[in-house]
N, C-alpha and C positions, 0 to 999 in steps of 0.2 A: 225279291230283295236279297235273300240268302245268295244268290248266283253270283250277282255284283259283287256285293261284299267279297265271296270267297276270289273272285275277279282280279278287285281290286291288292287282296295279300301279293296272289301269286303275279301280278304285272308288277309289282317290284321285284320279286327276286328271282324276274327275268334277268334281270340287270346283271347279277352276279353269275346264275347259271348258266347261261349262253357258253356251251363249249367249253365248261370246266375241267380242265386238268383230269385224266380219268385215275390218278393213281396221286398218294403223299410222293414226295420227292423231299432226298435227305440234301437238298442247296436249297441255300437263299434263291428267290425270286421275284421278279419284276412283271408286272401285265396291266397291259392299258386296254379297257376295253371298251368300244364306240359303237355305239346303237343308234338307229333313226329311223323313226315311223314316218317310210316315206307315202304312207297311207294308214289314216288311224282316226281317232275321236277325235272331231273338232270342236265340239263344247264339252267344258267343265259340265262330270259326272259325279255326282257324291260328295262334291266337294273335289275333286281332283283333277286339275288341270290337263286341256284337250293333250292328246299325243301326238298327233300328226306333224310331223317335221320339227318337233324337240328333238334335239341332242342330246344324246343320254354320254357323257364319260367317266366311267368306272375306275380307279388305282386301285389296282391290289396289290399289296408288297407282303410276300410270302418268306418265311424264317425255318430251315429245318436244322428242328434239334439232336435228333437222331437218325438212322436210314428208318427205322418206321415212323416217326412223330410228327409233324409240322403245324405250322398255326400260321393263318391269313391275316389280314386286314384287310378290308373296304372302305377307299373313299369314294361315295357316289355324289356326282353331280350331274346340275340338266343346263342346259342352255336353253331359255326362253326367250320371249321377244322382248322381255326387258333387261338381258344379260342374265349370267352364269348366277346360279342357285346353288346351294347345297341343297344336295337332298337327305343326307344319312350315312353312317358309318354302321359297319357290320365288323366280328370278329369269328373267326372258323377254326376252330383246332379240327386235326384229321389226324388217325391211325390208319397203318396199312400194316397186310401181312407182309416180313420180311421176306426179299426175293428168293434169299438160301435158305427158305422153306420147300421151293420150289411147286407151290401148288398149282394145278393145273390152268388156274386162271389169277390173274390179279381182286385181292381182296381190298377196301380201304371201308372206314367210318367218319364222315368228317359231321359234324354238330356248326352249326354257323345261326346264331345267335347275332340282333341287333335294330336300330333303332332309322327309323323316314318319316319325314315331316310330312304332316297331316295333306297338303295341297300334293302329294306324292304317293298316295297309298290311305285306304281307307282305313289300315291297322298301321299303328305308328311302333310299337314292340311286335318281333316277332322272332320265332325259331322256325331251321329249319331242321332234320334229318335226315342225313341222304347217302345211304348205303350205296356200294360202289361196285361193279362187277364188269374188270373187261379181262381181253384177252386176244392175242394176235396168231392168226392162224395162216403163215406164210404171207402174201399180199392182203389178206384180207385183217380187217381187225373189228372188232364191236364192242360196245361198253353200253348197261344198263345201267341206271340210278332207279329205284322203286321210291323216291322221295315222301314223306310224311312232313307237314308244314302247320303251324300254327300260330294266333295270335292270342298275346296276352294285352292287350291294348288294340281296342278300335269295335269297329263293325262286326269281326270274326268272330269275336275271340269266345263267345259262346257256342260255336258249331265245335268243338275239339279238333282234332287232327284231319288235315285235309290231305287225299293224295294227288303227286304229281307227279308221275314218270315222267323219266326222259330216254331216248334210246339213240345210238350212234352203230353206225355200219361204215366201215370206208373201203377202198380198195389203193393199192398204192401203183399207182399205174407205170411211176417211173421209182426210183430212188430220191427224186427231189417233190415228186407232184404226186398228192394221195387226194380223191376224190370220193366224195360221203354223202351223206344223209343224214342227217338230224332230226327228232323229234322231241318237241315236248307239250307237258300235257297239263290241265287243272281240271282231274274229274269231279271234284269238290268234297266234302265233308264224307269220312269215315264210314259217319252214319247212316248217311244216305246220298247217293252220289246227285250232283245235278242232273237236269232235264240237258240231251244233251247241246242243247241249243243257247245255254249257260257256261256251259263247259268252254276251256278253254284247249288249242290243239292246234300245233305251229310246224310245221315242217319245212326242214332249211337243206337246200342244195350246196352243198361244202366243198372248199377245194385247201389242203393244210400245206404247206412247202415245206419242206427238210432243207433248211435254210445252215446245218450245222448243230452241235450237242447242244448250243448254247441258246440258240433263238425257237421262237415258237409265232406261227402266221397260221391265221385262220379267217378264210371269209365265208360270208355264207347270206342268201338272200332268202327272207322266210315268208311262208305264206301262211294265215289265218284261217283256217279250214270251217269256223262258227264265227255266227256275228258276234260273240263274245271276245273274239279275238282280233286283236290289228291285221290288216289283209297284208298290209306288205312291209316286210322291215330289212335292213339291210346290219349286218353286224363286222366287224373288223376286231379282231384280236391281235395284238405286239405284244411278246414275251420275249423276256432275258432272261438267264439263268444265274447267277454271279459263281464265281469259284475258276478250279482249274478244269482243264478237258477232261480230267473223269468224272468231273460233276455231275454229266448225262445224267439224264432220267434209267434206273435200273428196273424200270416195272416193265410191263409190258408194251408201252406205246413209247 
């Protein structure tokens, strides 16, 4: 039961995770992001509605206050077979090391705190934090998240901090078309990690387009590597950036 549970946290805030921005950005921004298990749970688990062929769509509208500071928003919704749900709203503040520190790799801290209705997640409070670490090496680029997650509300919320890396590799093959790999992970509780047949462990073939400073495209088809996990999902990310052309992102990606 401990597996599920911890299952259940971390298959929400897939939601939000999927190919997250690898560095704060000092602009406003925009991201629509769409998920769909086009292979997944077909009955209600724990209370939580099957996955398979729900549409998941995410709003983030992102604000920066400073070049290191920013703060998100999350709106999550699903599309079921009796029409569009809400599912939960999340808020993210994130720091980053300034660029004119020049450190050898990009730094960031972002805290993403927020709330999923019960039929959506078997912990309906939860935190995430998720340390940030990339850096671009000619065509090649990679970013690590060592992620720590917890719930104070639900099934979880007595196991403490769970982990869940994520890891990203890409190569930029052209100037417009970068080709990746994604991973990510729910080893489960702190204390003791799951069995790993519990565990959760997703790996997405990516391709990102340099669409211009302002836009951000990411697709990527993921595969469930445990039966803990959905075997097949498909993800699509649309991002704007609001301001003028030097608004570009000044980190590393």
């Amino acid at each position: 039961m401990r597996g599920r549970a911890r299952s259940g946290l971390r298959a929400l805030a897939l939601l939000a995770c999927l190919a997250s921005p690898p560095a704060a950005r000092a602009q406003d921004n925009f991201e629509l992001h769409s998920i769909i298990a086009l292979r997944g749970r077909t009955r209600e688990t724990d209370g939580v509605l099957p996955t398979e062929r729900a549409l998941h769509e995410t709003l983030e509208v992102t604000h920066g206050f400073t070049s290191w500071f920013e703060t998100g928003f999350y709106l999550f919704t699903s599309l079921q077979p009796d029409g569009w749900q809400w599912v939960g709203d999340h808020i993210r503040p994130r720091v980053r090391v300034p660029a004119g520190w020049r450190w050898p790799v990009g730094v960031s801290l972002s805290t993403e705190f927020g709330y999923q209705q019960r039929q959506f997640s078997t912990d309906t409070w939860t935190l995430e934090i998720r340390p940030i670490v990339d850096q671009q090496l000619g065509r090649w680029y990679w970013s690590f998240n060592p992620t720590v997650d917890r719930s104070f509300e639900g099934a979880s919320e007595r196991q403490g901090f769970g982990f869940s890396p994520n890891f990203k590799v890409s190569y930029d093959i052209t100037p417009t078309v970068s080709a990746g790999l994604e991973y990510y992970g729910a080893l489960g509780p702190l204390s003791g990690f799951d069995p790993v047949e519990r565990q959760q462990h997703q790996l997405f073939p990516v391709v990102d387009l340099n669409l211009g400073p302002r836009w951000e495209f990411n697709f990527g088809v993921g595969f469930g590597l445990t039966r803990s996990t959905d075997p097949l999902i498909v993800k699509l990310i649309l991002g704007y950036r609001f301001g003028g052309p030097e608004a570009s992102p000044d980190g590393y990606r």
